[in-house]
Backbone and ligand atoms as CSV (ligand in chain L), in Angstrom:
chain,resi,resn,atom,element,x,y,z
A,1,UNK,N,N,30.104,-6.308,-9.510
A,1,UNK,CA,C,30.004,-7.725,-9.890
A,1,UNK,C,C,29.721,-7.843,-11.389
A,2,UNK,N,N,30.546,-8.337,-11.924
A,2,UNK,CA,C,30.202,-8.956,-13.555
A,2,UNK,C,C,29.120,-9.654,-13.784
A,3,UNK,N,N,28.286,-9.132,-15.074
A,3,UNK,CA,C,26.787,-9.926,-15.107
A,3,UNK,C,C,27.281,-10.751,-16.367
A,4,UNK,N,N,26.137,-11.719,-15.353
A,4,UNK,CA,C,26.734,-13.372,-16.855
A,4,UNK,C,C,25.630,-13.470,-17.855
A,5,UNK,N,N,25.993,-13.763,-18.845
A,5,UNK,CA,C,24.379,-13.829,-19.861
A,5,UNK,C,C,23.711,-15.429,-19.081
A,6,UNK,N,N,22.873,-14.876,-19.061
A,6,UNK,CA,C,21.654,-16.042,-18.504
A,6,UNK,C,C,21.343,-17.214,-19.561
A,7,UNK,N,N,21.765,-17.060,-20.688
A,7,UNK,CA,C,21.841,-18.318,-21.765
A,7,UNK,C,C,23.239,-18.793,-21.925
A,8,UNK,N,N,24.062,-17.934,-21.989
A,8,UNK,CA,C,25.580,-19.073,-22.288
A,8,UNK,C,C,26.450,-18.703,-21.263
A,9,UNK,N,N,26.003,-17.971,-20.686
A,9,UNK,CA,C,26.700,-17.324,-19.404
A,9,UNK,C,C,27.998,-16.634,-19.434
A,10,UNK,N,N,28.573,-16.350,-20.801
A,10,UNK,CA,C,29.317,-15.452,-21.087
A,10,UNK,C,C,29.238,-13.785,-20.258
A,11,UNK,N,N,30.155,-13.493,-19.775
A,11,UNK,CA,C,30.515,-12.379,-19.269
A,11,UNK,C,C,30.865,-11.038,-20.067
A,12,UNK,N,N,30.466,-11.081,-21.720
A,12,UNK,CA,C,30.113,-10.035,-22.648
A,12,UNK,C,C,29.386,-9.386,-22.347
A,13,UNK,N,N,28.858,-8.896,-21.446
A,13,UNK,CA,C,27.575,-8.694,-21.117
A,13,UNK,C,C,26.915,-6.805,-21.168
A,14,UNK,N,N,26.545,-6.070,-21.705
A,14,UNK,CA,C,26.414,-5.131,-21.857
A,14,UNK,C,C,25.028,-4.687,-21.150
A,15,UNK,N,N,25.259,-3.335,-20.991
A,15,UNK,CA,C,23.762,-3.068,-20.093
A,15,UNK,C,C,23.283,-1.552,-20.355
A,16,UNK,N,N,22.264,-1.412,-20.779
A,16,UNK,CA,C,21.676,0.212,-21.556
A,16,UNK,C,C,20.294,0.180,-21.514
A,17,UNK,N,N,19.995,1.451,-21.142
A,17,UNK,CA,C,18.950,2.309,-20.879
A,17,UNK,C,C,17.754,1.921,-21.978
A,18,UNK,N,N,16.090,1.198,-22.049
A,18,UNK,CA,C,15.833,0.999,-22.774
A,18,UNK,C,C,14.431,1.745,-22.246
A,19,UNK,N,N,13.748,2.900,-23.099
A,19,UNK,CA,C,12.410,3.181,-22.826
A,19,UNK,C,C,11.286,2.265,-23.433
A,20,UNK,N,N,10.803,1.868,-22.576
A,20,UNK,CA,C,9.985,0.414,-22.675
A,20,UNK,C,C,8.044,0.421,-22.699
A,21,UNK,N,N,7.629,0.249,-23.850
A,21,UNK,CA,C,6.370,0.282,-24.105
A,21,UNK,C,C,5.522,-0.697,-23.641
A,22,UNK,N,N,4.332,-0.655,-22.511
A,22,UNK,CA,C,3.560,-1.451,-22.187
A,22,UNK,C,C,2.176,-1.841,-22.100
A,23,UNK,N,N,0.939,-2.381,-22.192
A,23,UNK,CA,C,-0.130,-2.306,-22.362
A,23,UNK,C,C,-0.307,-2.546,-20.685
A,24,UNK,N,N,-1.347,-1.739,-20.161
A,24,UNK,CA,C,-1.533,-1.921,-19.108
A,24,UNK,C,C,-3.372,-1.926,-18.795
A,25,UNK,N,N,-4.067,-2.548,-18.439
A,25,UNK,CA,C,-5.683,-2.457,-17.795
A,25,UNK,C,C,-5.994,-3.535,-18.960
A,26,UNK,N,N,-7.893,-3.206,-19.091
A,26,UNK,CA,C,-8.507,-3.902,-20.324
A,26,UNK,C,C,-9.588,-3.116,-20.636
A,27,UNK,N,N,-9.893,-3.786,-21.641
A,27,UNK,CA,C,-11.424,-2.791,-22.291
A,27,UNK,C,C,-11.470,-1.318,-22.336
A,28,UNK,N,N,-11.678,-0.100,-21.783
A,28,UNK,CA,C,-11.967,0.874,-21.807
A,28,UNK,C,C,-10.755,1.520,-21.491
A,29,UNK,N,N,-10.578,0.624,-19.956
A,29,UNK,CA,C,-9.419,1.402,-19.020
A,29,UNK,C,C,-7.989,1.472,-19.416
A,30,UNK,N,N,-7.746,0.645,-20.835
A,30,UNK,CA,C,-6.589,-0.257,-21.039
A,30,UNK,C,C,-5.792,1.390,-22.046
A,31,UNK,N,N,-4.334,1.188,-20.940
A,31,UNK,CA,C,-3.581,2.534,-21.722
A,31,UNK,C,C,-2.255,2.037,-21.658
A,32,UNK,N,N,-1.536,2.229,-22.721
A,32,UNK,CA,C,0.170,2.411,-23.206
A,32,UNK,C,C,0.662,3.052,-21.886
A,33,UNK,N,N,1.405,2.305,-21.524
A,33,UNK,CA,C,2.493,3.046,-20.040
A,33,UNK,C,C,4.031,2.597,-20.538
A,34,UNK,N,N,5.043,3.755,-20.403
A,34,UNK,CA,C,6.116,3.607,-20.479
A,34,UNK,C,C,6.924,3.414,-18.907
A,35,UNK,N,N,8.056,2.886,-19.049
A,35,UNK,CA,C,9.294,2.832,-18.759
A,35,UNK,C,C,10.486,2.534,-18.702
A,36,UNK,N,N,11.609,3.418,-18.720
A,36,UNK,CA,C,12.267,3.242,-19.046
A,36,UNK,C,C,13.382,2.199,-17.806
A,37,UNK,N,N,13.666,0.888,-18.585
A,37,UNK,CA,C,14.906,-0.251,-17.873
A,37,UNK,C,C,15.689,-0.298,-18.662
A,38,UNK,N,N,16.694,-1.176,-17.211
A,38,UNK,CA,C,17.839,-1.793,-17.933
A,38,UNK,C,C,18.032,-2.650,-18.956
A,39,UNK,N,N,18.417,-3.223,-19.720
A,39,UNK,CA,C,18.112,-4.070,-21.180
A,39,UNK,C,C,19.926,-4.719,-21.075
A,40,UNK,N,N,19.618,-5.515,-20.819
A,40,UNK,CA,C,21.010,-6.486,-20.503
A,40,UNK,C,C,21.501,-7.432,-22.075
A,41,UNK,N,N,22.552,-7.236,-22.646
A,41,UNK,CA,C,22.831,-7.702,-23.955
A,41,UNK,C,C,24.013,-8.352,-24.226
A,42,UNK,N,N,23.941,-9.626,-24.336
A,42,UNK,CA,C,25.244,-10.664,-24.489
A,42,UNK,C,C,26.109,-10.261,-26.148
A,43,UNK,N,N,27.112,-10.049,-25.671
A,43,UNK,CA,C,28.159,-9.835,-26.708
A,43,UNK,C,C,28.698,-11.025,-27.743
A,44,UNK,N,N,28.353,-12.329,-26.842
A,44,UNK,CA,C,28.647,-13.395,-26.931
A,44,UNK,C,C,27.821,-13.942,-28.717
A,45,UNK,N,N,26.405,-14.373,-27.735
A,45,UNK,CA,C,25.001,-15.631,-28.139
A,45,UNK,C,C,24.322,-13.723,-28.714
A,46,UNK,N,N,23.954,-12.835,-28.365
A,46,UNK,CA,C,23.045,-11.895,-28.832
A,46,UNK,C,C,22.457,-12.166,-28.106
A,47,UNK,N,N,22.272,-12.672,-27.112
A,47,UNK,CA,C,20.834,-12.702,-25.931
A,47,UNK,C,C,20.386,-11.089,-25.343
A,48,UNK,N,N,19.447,-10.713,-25.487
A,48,UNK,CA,C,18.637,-9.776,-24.688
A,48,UNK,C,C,17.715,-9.735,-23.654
A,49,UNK,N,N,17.582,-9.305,-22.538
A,49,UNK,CA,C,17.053,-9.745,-21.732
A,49,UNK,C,C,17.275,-8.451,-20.459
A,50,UNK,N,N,15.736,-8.480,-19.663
A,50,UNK,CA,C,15.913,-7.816,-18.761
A,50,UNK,C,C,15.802,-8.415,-17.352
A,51,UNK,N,N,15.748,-7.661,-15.932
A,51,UNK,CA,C,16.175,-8.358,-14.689
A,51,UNK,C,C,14.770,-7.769,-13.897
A,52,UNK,N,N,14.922,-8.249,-12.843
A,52,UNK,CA,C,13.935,-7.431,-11.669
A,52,UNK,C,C,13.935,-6.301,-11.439
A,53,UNK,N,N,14.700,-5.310,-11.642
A,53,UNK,CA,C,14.547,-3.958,-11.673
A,53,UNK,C,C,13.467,-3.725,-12.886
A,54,UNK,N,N,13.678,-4.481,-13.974
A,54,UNK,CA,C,12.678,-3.641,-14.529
A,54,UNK,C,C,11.115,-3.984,-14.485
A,55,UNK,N,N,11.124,-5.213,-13.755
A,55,UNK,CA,C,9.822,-5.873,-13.469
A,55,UNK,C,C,9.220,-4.384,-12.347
A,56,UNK,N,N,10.265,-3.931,-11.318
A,56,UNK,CA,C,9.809,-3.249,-10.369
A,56,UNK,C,C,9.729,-1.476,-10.782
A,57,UNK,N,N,10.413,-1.550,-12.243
A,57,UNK,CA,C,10.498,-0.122,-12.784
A,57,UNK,C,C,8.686,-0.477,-13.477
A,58,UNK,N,N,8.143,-0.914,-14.519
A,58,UNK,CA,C,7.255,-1.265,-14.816
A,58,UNK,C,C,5.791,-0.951,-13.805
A,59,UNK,N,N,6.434,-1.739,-12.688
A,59,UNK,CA,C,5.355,-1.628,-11.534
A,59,UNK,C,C,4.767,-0.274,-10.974
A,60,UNK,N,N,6.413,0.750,-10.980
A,60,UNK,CA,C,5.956,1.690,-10.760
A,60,UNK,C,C,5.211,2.753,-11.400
A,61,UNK,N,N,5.560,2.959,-12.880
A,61,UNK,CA,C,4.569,3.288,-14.085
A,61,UNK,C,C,3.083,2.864,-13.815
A,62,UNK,N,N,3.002,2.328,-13.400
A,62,UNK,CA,C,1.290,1.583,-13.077
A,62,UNK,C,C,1.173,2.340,-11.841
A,63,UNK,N,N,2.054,2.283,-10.984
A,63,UNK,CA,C,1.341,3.163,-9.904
A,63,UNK,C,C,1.478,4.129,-9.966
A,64,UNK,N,N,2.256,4.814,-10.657
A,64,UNK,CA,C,2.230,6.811,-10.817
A,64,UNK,C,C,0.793,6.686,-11.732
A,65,UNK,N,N,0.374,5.607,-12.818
A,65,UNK,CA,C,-0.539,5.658,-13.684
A,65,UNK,C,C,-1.680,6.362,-12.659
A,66,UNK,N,N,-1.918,5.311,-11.744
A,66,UNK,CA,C,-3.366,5.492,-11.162
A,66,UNK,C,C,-3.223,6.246,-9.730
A,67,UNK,N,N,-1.936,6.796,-9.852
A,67,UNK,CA,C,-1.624,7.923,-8.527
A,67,UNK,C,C,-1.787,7.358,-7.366
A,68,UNK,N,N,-0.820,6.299,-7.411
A,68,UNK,CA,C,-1.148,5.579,-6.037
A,68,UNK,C,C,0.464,5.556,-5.748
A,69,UNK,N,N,0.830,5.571,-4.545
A,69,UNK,CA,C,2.556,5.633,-3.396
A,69,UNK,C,C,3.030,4.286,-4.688
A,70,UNK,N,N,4.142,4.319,-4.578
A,70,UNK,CA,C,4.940,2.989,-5.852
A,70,UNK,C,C,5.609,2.167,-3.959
A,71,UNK,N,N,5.867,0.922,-4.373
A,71,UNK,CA,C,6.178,0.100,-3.627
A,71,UNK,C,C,7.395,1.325,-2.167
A,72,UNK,N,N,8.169,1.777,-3.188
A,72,UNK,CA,C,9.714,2.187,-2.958
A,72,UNK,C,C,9.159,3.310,-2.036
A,73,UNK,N,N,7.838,4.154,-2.151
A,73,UNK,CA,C,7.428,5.333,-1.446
A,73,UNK,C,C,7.078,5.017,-0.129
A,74,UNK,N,N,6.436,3.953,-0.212
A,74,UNK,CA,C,5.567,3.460,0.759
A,74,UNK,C,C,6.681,3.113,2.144
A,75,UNK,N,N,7.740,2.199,1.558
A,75,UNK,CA,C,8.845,2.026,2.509
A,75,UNK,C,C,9.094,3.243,2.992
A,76,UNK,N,N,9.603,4.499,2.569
A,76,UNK,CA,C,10.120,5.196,2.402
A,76,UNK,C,C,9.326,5.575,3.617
A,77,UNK,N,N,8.536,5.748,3.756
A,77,UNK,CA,C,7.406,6.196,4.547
A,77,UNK,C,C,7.485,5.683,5.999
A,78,UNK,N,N,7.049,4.219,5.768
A,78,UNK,CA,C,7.159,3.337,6.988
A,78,UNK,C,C,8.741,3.692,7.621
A,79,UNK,N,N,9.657,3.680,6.644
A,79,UNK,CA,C,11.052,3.701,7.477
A,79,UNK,C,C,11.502,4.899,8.352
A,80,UNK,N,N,11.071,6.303,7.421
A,80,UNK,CA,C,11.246,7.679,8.227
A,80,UNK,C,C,10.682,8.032,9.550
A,81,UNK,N,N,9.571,6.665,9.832
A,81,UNK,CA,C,9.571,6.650,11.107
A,81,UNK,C,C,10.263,5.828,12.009
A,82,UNK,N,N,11.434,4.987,11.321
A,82,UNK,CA,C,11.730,4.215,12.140
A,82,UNK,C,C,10.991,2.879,12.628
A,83,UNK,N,N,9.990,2.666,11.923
A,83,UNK,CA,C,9.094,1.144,11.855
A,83,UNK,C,C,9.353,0.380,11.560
A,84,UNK,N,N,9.525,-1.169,12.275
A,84,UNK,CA,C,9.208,-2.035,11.524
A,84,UNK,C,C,7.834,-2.072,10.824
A,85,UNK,N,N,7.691,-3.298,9.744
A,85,UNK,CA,C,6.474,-3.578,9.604
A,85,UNK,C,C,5.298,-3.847,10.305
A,86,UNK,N,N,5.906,-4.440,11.303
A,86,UNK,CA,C,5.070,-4.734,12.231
A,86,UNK,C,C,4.189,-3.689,13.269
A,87,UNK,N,N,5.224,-2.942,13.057
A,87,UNK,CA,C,4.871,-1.778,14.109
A,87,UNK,C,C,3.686,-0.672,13.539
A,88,UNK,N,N,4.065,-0.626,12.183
A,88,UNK,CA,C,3.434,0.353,11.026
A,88,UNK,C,C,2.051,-0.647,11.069
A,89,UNK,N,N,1.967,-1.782,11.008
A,89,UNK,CA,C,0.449,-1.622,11.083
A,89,UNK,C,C,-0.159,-1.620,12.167
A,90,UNK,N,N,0.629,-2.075,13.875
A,90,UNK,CA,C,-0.209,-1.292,14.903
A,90,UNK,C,C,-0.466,0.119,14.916
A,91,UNK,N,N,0.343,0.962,14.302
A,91,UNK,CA,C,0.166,2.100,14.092
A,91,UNK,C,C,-1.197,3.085,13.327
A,92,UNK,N,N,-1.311,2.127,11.713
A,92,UNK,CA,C,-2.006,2.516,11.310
A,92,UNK,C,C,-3.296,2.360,10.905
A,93,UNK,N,N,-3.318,0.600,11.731
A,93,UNK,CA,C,-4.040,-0.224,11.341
A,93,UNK,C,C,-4.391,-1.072,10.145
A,94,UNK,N,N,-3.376,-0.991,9.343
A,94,UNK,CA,C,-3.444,-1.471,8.197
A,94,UNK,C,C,-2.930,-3.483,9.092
A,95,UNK,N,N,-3.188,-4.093,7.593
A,95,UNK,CA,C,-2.993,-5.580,7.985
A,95,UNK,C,C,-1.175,-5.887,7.598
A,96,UNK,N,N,-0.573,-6.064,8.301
A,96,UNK,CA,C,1.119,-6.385,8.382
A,96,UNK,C,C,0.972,-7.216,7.014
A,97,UNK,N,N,0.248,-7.953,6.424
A,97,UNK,CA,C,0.616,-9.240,5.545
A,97,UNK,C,C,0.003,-7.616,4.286
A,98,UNK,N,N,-0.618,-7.433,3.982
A,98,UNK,CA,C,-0.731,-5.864,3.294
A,98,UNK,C,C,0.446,-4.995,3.524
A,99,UNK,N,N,0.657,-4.376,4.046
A,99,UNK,CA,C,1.866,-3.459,4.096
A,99,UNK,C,C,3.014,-4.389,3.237
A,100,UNK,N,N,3.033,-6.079,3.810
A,100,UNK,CA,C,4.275,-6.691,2.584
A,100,UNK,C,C,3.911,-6.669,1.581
A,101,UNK,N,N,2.810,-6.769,0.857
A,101,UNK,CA,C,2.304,-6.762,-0.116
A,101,UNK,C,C,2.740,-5.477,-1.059
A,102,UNK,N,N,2.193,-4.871,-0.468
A,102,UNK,CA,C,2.855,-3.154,-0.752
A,102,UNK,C,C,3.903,-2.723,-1.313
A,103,UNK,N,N,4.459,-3.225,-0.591
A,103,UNK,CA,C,6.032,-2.862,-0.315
A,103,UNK,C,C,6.830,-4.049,-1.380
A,104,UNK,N,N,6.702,-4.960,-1.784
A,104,UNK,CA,C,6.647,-5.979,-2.460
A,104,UNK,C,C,6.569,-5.485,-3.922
A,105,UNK,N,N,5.171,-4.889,-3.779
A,105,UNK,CA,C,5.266,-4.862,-5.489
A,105,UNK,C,C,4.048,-6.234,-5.863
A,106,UNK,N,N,3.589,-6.581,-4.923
A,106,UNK,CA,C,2.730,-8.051,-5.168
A,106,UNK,C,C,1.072,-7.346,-5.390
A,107,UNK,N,N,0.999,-6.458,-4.775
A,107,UNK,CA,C,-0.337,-5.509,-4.189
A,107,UNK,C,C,0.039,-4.056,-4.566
A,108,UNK,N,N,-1.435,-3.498,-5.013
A,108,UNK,CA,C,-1.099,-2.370,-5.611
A,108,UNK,C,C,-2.533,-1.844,-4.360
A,109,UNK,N,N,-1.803,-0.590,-3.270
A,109,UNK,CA,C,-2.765,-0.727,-2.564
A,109,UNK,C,C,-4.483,-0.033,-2.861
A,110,UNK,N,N,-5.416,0.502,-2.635
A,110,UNK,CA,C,-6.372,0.438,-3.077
A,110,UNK,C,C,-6.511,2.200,-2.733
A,111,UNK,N,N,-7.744,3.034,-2.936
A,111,UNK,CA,C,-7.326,4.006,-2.935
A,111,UNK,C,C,-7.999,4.841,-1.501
A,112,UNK,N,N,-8.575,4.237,-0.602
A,112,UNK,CA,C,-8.486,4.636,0.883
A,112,UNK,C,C,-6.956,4.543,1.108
A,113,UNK,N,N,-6.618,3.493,1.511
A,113,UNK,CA,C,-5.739,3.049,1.713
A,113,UNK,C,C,-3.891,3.838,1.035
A,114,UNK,N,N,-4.351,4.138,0.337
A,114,UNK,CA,C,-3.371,5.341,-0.387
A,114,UNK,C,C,-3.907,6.402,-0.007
A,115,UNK,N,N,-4.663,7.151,0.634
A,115,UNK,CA,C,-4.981,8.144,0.777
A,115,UNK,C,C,-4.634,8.306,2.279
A,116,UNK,N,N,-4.701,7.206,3.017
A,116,UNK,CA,C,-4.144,6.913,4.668
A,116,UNK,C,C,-2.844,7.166,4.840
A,117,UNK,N,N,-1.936,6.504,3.678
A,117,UNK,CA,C,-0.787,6.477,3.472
A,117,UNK,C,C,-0.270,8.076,3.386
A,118,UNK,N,N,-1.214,8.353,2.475
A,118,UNK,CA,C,-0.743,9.869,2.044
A,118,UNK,C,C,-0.594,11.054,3.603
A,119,UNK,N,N,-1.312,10.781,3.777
A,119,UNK,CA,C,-1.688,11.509,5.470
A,119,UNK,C,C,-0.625,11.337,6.134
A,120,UNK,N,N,-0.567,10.014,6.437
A,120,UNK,CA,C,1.088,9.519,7.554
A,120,UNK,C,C,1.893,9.971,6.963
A,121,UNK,N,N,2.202,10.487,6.003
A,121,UNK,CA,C,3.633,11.079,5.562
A,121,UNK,C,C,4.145,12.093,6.360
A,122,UNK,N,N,2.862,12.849,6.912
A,122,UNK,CA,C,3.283,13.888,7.507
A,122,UNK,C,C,2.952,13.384,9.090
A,123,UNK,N,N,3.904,13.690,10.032
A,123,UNK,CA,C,4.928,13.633,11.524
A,123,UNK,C,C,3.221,13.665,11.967
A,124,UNK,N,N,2.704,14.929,11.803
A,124,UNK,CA,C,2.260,15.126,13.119
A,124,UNK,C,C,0.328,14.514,12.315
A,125,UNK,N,N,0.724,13.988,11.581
A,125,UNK,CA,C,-0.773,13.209,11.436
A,125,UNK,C,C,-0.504,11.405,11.848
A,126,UNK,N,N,0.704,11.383,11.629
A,126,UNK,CA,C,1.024,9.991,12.447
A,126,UNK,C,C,0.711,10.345,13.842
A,127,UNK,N,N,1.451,11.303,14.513
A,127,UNK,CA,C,0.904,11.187,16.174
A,127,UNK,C,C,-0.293,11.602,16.497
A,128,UNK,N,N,-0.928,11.983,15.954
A,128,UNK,CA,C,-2.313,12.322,16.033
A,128,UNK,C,C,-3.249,10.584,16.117
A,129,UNK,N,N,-3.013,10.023,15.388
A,129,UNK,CA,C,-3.058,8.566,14.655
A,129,UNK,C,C,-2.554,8.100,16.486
A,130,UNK,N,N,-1.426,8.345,16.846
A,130,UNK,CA,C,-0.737,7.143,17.590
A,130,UNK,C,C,-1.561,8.175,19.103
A,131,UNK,N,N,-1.861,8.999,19.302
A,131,UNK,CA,C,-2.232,9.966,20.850
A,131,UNK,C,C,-3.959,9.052,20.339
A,132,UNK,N,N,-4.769,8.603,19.413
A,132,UNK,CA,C,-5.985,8.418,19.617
A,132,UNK,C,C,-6.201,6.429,19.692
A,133,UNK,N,N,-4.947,6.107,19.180
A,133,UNK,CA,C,-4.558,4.702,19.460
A,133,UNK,C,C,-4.313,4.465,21.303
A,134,UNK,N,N,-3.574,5.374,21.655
A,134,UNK,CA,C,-2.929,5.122,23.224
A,134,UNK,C,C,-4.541,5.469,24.065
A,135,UNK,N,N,-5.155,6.642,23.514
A,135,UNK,CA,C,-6.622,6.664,24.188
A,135,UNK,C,C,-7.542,5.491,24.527
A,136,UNK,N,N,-7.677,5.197,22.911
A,136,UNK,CA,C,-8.635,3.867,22.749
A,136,UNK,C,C,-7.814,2.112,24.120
A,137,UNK,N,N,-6.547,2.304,23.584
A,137,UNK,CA,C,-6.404,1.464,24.720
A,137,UNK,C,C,-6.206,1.556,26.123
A,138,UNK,N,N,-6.507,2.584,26.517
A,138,UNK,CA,C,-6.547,3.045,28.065
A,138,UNK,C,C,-7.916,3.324,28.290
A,139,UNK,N,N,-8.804,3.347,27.548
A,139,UNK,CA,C,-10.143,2.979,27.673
A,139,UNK,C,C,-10.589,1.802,28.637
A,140,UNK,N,N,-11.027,1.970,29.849
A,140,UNK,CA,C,-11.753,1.106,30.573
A,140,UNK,C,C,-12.963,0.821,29.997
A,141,UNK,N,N,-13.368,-0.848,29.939
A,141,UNK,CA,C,-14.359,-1.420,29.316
A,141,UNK,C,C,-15.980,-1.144,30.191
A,142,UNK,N,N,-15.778,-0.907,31.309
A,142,UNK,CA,C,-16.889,-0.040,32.232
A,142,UNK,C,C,-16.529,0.516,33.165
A,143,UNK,N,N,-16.836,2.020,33.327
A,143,UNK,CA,C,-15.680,3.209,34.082
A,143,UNK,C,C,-16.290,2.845,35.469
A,144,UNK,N,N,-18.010,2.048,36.211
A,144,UNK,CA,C,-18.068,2.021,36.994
A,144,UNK,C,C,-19.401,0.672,36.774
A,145,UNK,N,N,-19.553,0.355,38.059
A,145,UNK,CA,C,-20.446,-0.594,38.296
A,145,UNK,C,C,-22.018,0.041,37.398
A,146,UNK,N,N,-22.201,-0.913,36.435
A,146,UNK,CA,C,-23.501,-0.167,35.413
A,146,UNK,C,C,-24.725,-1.077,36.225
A,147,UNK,N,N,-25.504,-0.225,36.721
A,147,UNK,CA,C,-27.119,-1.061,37.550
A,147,UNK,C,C,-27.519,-1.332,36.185
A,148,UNK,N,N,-28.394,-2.432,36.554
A,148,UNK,CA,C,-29.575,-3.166,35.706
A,148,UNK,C,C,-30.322,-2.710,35.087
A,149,UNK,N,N,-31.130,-1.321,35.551
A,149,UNK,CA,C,-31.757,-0.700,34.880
A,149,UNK,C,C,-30.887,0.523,33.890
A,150,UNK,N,N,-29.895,0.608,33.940
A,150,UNK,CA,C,-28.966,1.814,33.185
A,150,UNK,C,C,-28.700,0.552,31.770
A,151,UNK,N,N,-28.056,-0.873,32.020
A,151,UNK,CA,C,-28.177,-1.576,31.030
A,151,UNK,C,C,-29.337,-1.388,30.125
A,152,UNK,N,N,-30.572,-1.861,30.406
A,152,UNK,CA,C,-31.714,-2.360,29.971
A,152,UNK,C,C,-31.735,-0.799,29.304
A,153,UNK,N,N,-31.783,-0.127,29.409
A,153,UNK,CA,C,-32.323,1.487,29.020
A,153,UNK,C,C,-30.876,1.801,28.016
A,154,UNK,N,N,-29.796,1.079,27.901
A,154,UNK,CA,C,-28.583,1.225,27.022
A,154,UNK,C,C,-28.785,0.936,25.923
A,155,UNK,N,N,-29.699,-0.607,26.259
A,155,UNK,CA,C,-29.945,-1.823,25.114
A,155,UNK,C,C,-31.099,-0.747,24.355
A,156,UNK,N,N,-31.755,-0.170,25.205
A,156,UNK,CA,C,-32.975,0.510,24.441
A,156,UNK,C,C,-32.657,1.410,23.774
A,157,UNK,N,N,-32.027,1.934,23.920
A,157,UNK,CA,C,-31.437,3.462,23.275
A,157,UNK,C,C,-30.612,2.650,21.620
A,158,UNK,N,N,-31.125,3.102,20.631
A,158,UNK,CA,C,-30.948,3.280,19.228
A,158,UNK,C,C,-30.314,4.591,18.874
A,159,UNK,N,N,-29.699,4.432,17.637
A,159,UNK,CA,C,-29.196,5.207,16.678
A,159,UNK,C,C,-30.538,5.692,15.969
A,160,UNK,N,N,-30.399,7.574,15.498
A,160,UNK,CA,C,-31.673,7.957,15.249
A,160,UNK,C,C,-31.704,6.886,13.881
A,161,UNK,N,N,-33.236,6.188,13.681
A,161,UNK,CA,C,-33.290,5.643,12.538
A,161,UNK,C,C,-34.388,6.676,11.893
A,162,UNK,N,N,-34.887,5.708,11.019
A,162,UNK,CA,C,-35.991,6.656,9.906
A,162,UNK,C,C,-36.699,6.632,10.935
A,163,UNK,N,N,-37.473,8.038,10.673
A,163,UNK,CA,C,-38.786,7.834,11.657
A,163,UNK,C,C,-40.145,7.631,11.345
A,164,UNK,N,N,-40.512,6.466,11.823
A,164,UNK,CA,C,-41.611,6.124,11.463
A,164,UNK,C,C,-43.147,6.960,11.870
A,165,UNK,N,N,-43.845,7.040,10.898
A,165,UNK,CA,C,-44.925,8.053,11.494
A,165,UNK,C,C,-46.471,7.288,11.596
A,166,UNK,N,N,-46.282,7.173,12.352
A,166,UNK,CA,C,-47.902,6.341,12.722
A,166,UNK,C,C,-49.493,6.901,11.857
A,167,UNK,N,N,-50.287,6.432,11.284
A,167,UNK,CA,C,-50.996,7.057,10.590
A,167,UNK,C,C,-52.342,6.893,11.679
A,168,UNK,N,N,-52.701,7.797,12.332
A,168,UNK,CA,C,-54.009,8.152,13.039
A,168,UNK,C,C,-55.048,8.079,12.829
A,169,UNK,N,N,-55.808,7.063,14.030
A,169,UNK,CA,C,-56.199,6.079,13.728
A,169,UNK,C,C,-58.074,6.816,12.865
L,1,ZN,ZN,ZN,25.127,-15.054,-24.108
């Protein structure tokens, strides 16, 4: 498809490789990130101008920055299993409106959460993931009639806390 210049809409339209300098964070954290886009150039008017690829080339420089999956990995991921979105977060428990996010380019995910990701890449840590999902829901909510006194003595029973030491008297 022929690209039109976006100002006079002339079909001069030229398109080349531009390595692209960016300021990225603030204060301390704040570092120069490159990448290299497309750079779209009217033959016509001289208009220059770039497209959504490089909004999403950009994006990914930020996420190799801070070593986190880039939008494009993450799919990549969800799809080799054959997931929808939907499915990928019963799977992994992540939140479906997150995973779009992700995957989007809107959300840069956080670094549990990239580290979860990182895991599911591999087959058999997803089914590991999906054999302790199928457990939890075949879990009966009480395996048998619980007496009154097995309650009351349930409610009593704590997690070890600090232990308090009585000072004599
Ligand atoms: Zn033009």
């Amino acid at each position: 498809m022929m690209q039109r210049c976006e100002m006079c809409e002339a079909s001069a339209v030229t398109v080349r490789q531009h390595e692209e300098k960016f300021v990225y964070g603030s204060g301390e954290d704040q570092v120069l990130l490159s990448a290299v886009v497309p750079v779209y150039e009217c033959g016509e008017c001289g208009e220059m101008y770039t497209g959504h690829e490089a909004e999403e080339l950009r994006h990914e420089a930020v996420c190799r920055h801070l070593g986190r999956l880039t939008p494009r990995e993450i799919r990549t991921i969800r799809e080799s299993y054959r997931l929808t979105q939907e499915k990928f977060a019963d799977v992994s428990g992540f939140g479906v409106a997150s995973i779009k996010r992700w995957e989007l380019g809107n959300q840069i995910q956080g670094e549990s959460a990239n580290n979860l990701l990182l895991l599911l890449r591999m087959p058999s840590n997803l089914l590991l993931v999906q054999e302790a999902n199928k457990k939890q829901a075949f879990q009966p909510r009480f395996r048998t009639k619980i007496s009154e006194i097995a309650l009351q003595q349930s409610i009593e029973f704590k997690l070890r806390l600090p232990v308090v030491v009585e000072k004599a008297a």
